[in-house]
C-alpha positions in Angstrom: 49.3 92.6 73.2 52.3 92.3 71.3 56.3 92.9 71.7 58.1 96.5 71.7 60.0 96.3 68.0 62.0 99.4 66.9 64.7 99.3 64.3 64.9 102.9 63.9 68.8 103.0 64.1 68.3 106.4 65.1 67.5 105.3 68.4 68.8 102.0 69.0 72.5 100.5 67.3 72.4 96.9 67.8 69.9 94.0 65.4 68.0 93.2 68.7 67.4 96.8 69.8 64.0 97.7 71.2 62.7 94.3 71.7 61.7 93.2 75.3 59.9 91.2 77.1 57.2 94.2 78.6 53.5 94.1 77.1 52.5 96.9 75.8 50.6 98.2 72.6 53.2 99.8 70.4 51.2 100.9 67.7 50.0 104.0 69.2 53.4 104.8 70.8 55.8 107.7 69.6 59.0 107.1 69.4 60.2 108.8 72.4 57.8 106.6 74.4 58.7 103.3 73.0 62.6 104.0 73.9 61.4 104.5 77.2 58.9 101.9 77.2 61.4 99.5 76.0 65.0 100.6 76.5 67.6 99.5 74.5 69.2 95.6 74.6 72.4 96.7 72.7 75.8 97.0 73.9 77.6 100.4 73.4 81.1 100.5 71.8 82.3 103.2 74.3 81.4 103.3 77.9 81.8 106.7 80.1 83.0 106.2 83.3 84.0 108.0 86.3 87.3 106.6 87.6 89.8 107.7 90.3 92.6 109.4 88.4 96.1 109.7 90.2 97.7 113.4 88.6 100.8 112.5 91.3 102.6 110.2 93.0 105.6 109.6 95.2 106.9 107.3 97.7 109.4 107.5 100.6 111.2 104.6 102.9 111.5 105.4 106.8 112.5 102.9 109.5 112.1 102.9 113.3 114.5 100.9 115.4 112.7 100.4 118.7 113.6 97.9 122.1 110.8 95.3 122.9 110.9 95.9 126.2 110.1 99.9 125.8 106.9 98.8 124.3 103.7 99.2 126.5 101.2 96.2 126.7 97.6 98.2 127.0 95.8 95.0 127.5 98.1 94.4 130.7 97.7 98.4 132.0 95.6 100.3 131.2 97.7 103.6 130.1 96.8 106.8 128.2 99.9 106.4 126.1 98.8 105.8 122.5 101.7 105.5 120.7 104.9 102.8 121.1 102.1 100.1 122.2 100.9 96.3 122.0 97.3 95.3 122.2 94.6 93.1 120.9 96.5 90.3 122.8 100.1 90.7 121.2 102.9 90.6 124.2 107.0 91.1 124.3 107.2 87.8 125.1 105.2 87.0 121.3 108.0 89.6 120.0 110.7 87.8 121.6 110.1 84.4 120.6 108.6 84.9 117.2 110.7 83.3 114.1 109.2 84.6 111.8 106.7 87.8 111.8 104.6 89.3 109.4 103.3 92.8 109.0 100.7 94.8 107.5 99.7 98.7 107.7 96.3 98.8 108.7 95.9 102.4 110.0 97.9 105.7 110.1 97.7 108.9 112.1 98.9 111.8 110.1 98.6 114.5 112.9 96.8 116.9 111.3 93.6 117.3 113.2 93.6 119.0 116.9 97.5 119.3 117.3 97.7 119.2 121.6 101.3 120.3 120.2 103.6 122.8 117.9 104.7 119.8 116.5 101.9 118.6 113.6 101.8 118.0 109.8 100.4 120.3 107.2 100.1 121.2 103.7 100.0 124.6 102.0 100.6 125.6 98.6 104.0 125.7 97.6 105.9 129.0 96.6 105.3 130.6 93.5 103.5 127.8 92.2 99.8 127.4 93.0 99.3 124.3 91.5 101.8 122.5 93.7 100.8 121.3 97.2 104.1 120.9 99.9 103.1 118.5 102.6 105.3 118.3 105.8 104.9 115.5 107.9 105.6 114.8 111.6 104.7 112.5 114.3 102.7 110.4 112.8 101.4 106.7 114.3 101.6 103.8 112.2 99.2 100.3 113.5 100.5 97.7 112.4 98.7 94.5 112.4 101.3 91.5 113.2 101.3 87.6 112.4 104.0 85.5 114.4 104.6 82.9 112.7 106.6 79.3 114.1 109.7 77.8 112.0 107.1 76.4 110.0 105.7 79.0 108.4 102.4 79.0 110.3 100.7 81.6 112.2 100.3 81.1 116.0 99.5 84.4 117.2 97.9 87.6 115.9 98.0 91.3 117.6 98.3 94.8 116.8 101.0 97.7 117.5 101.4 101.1 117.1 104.8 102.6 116.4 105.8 106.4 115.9 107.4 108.0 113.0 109.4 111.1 112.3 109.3 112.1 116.1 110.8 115.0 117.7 115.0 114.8 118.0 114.3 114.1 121.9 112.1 111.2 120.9 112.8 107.2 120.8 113.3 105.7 117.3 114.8 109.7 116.2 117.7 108.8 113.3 118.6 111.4 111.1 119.2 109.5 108.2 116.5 106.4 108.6 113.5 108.2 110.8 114.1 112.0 110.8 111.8 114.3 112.6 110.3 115.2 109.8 109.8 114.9 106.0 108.8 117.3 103.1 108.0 116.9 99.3 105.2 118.7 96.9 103.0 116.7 94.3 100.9 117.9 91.8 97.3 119.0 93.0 95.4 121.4 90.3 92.2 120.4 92.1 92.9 121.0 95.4 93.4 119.3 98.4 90.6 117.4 100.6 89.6 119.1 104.1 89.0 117.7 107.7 86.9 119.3 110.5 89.5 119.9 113.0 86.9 120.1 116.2 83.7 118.4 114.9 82.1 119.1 118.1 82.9 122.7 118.2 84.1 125.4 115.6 83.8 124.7 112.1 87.2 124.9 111.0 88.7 123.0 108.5 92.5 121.5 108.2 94.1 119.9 105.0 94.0 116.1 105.4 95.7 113.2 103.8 92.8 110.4 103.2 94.8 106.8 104.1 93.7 103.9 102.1 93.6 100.9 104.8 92.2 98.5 106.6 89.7 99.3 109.2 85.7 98.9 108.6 83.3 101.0 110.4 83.0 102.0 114.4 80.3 99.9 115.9 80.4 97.3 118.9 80.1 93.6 118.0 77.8 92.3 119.8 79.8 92.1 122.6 79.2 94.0 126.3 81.8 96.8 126.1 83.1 97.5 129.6 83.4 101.1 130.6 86.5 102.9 129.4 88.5 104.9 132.4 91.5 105.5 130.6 91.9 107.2 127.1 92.7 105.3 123.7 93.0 106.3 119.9 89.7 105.7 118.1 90.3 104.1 114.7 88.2 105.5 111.9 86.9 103.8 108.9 89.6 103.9 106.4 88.7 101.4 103.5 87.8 103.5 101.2 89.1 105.8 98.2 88.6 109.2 98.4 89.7 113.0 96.4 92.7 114.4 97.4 95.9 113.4 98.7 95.6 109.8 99.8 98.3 107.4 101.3 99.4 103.7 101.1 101.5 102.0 103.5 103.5 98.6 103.0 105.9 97.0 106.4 108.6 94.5 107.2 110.7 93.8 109.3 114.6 94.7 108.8 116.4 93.1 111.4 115.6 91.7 115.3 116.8 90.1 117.9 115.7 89.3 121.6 115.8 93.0 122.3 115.3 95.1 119.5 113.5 95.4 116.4 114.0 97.4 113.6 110.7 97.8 111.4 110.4 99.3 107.5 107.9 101.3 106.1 106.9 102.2 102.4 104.7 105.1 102.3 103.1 106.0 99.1 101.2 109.6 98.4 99.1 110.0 95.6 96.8 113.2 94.5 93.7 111.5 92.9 90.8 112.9 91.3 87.5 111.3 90.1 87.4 112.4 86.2 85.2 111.8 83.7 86.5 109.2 80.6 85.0 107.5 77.3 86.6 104.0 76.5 86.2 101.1 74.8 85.0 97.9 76.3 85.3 94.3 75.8 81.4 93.1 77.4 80.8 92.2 81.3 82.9 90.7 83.6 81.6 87.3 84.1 83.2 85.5 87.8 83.9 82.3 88.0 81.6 80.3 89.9 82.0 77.4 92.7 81.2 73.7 91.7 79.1 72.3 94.2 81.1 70.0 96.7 78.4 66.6 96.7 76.2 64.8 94.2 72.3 65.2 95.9 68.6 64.3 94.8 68.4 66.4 91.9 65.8 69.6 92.3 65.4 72.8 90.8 67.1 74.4 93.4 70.0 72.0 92.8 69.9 72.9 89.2 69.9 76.5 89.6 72.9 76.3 92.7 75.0 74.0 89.7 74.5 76.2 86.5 75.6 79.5 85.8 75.8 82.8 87.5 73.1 85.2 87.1 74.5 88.1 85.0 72.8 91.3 84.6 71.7 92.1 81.4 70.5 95.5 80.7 73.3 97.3 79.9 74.3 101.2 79.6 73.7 103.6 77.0 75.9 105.2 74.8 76.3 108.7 76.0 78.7 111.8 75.6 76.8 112.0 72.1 75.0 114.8 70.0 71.8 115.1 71.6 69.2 113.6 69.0 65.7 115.7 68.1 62.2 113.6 69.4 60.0 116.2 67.3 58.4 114.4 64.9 60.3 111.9 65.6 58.6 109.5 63.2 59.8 112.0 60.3 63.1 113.7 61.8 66.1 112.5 60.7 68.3 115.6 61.8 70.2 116.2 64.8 69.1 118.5 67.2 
């Protein structure tokens, strides 16, 4: 039994190409069975790659000045309401008191799918040009997960509300020049837009959606013994992930605030991403860092292995988005297919 060996540079572009570590008789193998007996060890120049592509982007500001005490505490009732809300232990009194407090987007409504109201966002092509999607926003419900922090700088409570923005004229937190009661702008989408069912239980209709980028994992219980729900709430859907489309990105602060009111900042950004094809050049794998270990103990192989280096992978891609090459007679072909 001997080792794979191919220097054929037809096949293979680096000095150590074709030689691994599998047993296997070569000498009766064709070519085209020893490259995929023994795949290649080299490393490609170029790399193709599928990568999330943003065509578009554009960002607005909005701010909603709303009164602490207007705010709902679901933990303390129970309430259908689902917007204008504290939960997850956050109170007025938290709001009141807090020095210093700390926001981050974690979730956002859009109100496109199963509008109980005339009042609900949409996109359609805009006129005359087919290419451009206008996207019209209104009502939407921003959670916001909150740190109050002491005059030290040090985070002694953690909670989560949800605030509406661009709401009807009639509506809380309505300002004409800070929190209209709506918004409209067009980006750039020659591929289209992505799709929602808008009744996934019933007919299959589909609505234009806008995919936000944030910060909730998965539905699933855990572990823990879920009492029955008697009142309605807004279930969060998994949102951590990048998707095709129109996608979103949210940053907060707060403006201003006092013992009554508070006056919270938005950033939204919209971008029209596609996953496209590219060829690049490369400078080798990523390699982490790696944790020292914390102690000095008997030494062992499983100590040694914990204290050296990171396992790296080592079989690497191949060089593609090339001129096919022929396998006939592959011992004698020296033409390209």
């Amino acid at each position: 039994m001997s080792k794979c060996s191919n220097t054929d540079t037809r096949f293979f572009k680096a000095p150590n190409a074709g030689v691994c570590d599998i047993c296997h008789p070569c000498d009766t193998m064709t070519k085209l069975e020893a490259t995929a007996m023994c795949p290649p060890i080299g490393e490609p120049k170029c790399l193709t790659m599928m990568a999330p592509v943003v065509f578009d982007e554009a960002g607005i500001n909005l701010c909603r000045v709303f009164a602490i005490d207007d705010l709902l505490d679901v933990c303390e009732r129970p309430s259908n309401r689902t917007t204008d809300i504290l939960f997850d232990g956050l109170t007025k009194c938290d709001l009141e008191n807090a020095n210093t407090i700390q926001l981050h987007v974690v979730d956002i409504d859009f109100n496109f799918i199963c509008p109980e109201t005339c009042r609900f966002s949409e996109i359609r092509p805009s006129k005359n040009t087919p290419n451009l999607s206008r996207i019209v926003l209104r009502d939407i419900d921003v959670t916001l997960s909150v740190s109050i922090m002491d005059s030290t700088c040090r985070v002694c409570k953690e909670g989560m509300l949800t605030l509406r923005y661009l709401p009807s004229e009639n509506c809380p937190g309505f300002s004409e020049e800070t929190n209209p009661s709506n918004i409209a702008f067009d980006l750039y989408t020659p591929y289209g837009i992505s799709y929602a069912p808008e009744n996934p239980a019933g007919c299959n209709k589909l609505v234009p959606t806008i995919n936000f980028i944030g910060l909730v994992e998965g539905q699933h219980c855990q572990n823990c013994d879920c009492p029955e729900v008697c009142h309605d709430f807004h279930e969060f859907e998994a949102n951590n992930s990048l998707r095709q489309g129109i996608s979103a990105q949210a940053l907060a602060k707060v403006i201003a605030k006092d013992d009554e009111c508070m006056a919270v900042g938005i950033t939204l950004y919209f971008k029209a991403i596609y996953f496209v094809q590219y060829k690049f050049q490369h400078e080798g794998l990523v390699v982490p860092p790696k944790f020292l270990a914390a102690s000095n103990t008997e030494e062992s192989s499983c100590k040694i292995f914990c204290e050296g280096d990171l396992l790296e992978p080592c079989i690497q891609p191949l060089d593609v988005a090339e001129r096919p090459k022929c396998f006939q007679n592959a011992c004698n072909c020296n033409k390209k297919c």
